[in-house]
DOFI-719020 format. One line per 3 residues: for each residue x, y, z of N, C-alpha, C, CB. Coordinates in Angstrom, 3 decimals. Glycine has a CB too. Layout:
// residues N
X:Y:Z:X:Y:Z:X:Y:Z:X:Y:Z  ...
This chain:
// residues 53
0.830:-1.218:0.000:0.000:0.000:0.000:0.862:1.265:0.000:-0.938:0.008:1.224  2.015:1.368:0.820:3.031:2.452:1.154:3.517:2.141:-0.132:4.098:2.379:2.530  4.169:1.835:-0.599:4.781:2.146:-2.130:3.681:2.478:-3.021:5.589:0.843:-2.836
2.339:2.595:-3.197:1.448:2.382:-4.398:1.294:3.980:-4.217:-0.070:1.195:-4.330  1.106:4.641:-2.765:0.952:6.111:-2.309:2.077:6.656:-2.862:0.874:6.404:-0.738  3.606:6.101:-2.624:4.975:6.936:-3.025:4.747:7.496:-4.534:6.480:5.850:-2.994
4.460:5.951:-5.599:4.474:6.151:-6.921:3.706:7.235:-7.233:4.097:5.085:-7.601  2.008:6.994:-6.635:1.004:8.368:-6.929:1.622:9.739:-6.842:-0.206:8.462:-5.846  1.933:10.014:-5.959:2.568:11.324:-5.213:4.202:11.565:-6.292:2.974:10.828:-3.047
4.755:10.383:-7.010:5.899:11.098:-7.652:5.135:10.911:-8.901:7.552:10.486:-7.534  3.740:10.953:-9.099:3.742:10.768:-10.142:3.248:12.252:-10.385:3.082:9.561:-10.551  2.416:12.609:-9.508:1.666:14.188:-9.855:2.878:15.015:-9.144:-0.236:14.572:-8.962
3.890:14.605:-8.613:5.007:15.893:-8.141:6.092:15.775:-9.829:6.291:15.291:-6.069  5.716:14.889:-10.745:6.355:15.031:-12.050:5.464:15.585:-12.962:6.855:13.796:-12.578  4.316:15.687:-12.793:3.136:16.325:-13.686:3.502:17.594:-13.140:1.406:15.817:-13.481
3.381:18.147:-11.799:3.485:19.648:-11.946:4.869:19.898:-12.050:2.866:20.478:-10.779  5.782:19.394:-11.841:7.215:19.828:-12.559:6.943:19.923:-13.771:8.444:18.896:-12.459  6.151:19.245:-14.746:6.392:19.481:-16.263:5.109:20.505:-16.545:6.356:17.888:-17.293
4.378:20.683:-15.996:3.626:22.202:-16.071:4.071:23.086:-15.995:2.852:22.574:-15.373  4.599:22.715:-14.881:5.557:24.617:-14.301:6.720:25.136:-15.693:7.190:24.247:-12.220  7.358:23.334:-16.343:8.183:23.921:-17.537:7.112:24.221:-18.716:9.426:22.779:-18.090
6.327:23.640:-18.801:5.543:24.142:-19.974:5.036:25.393:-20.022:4.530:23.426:-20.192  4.819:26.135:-18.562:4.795:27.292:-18.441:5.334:28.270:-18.830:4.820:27.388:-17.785  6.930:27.870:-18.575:7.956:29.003:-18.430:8.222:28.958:-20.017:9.439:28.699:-17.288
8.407:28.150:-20.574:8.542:27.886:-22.184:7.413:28.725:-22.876:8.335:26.169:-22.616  6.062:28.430:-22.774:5.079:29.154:-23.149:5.439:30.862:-22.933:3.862:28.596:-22.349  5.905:31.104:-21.786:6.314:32.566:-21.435:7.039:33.010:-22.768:7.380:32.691:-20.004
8.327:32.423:-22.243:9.519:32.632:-22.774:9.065:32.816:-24.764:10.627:31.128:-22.183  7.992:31.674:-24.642:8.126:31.683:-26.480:6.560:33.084:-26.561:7.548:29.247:-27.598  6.406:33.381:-25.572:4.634:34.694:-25.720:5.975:35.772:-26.150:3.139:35.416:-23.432
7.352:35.931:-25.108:7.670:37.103:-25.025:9.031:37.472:-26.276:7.988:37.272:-23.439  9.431:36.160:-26.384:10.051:36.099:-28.426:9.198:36.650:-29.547:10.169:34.345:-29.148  7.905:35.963:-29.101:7.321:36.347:-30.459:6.456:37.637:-30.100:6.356:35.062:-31.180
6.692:38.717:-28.826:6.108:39.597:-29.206:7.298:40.455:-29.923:5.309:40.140:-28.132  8.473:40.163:-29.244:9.647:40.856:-29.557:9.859:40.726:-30.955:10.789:40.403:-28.804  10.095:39.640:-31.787:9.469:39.448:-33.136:8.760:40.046:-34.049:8.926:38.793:-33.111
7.041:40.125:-33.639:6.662:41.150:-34.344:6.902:42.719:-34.359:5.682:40.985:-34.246  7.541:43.447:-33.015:7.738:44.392:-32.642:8.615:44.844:-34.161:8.309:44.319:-31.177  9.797:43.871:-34.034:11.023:44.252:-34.921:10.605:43.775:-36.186:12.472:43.608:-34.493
9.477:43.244:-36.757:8.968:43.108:-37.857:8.085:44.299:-38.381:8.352:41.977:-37.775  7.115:44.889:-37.245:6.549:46.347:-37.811:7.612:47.199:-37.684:5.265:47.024:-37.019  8.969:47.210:-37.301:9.778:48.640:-36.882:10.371:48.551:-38.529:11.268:48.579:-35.217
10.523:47.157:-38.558:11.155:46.722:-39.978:10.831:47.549:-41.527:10.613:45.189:-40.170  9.207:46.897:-40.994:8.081:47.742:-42.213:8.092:48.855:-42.113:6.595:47.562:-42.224  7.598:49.510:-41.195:7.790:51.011:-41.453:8.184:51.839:-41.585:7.677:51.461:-41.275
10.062:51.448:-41.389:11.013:52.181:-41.630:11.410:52.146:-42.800:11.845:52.024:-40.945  11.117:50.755:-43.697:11.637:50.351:-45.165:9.959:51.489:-45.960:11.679:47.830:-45.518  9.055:51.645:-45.379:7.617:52.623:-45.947:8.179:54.129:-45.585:5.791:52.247:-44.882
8.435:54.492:-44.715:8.967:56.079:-44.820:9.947:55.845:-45.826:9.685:56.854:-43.358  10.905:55.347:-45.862:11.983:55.658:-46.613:11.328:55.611:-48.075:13.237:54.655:-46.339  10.408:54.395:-48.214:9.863:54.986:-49.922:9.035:55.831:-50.488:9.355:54.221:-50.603
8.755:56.488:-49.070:7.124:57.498:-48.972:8.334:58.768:-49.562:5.963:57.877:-46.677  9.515:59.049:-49.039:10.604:59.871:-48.850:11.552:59.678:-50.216:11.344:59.472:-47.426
């Protein structure tokens, strides 16, 4: 019975370890790809003045 409780308990203390990384990854890839488009409109609109000019 005491081992069947250990396994349960490492089994959901490895589920929220791999949440918490799926988390930080999800972050990490929200705050690339805002940075991304940022430097993709700075991209465009600097290559549009210059042909407006």
């Amino acid at each position: 019975e005491g081992r069947k409780v250990i396994g349960v308990l490492n089994l959901n203390f490895s589920l929220a370890d791999m949440t918490r990384r799926i988390q930080d990854t999800s972050r990490f890839f929200f705050v690339s790809t805002i940075v991304i488009v940022l430097l993709l409109s700075l991209g465009i609109s600097f290559i549009l003045i210059r042909f407006v000019k």
